[in-house]
C-alpha positions, 0 to 999 in steps of 0.5 A: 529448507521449507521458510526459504521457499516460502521467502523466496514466493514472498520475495517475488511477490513483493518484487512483482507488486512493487513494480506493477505499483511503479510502473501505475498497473493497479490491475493486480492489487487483489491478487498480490494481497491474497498471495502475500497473505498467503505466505505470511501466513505459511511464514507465521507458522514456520516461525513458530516451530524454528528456532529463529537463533538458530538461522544461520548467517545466510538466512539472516541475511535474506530476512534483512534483504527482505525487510528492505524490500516490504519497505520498499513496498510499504512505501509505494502502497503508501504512495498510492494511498496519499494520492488516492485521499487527495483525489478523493479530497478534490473529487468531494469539494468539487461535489460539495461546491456542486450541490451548494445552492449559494444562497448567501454568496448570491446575496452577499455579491449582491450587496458588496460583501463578496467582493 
């Protein structure tokens, strides 16, 4: 069956991205979202000519095992995601801190209000 090949390639994806995701390899990022666009869109389009109450328990099965795994992965792009706003939270105070010119905490530690 044709939705299971296409399963089958979106499951390996999910399985490769997830553990490059794991191991910190973000060299491939690109590439697993092209191809997971890829059969998400061959998928959709499957879908649509299925009749999706007609799956048998099998298939049911796999569509529920597969929904495990895009959570998994949702939850370490996610993962990566909250890391990446914090650096980038610290990288633009530090900036921020950088470029001030501290003209009125130079004054205020001048006359006492700093302290």
């Amino acid at each position: 069956m044709m939705l299971m090949k296409s399963l089958d390639r979106l499951e390996e994806t999910l399985d490769q991205e997830t553990a490059a995701l794991m191991a910190r390899d973000l060299s491939n990022l690109e590439e697993f979202n092209r191809r997971k666009s890829q059969c998400l869109l061959e998928i959709s389009r499957m879908v649509r000519t299925t009749d999706v109450h007609a799956l048998d328990q099998k298939a049911t099965e796999r569509l529920q095992e597969l929904q495990a795994k895009i959570e998994l992965n949702q939850d370490m792009l996610q993962r990566h995601m909250q890391a990446v706003q914090e650096v980038a939270s610290i990288i633009s105070n530090a900036i921020q801190k950088a470029e001030s010119d501290s003209t009125y905490s130079v004054y205020m530690n001048k006359t006492g209000f700093g302290a």
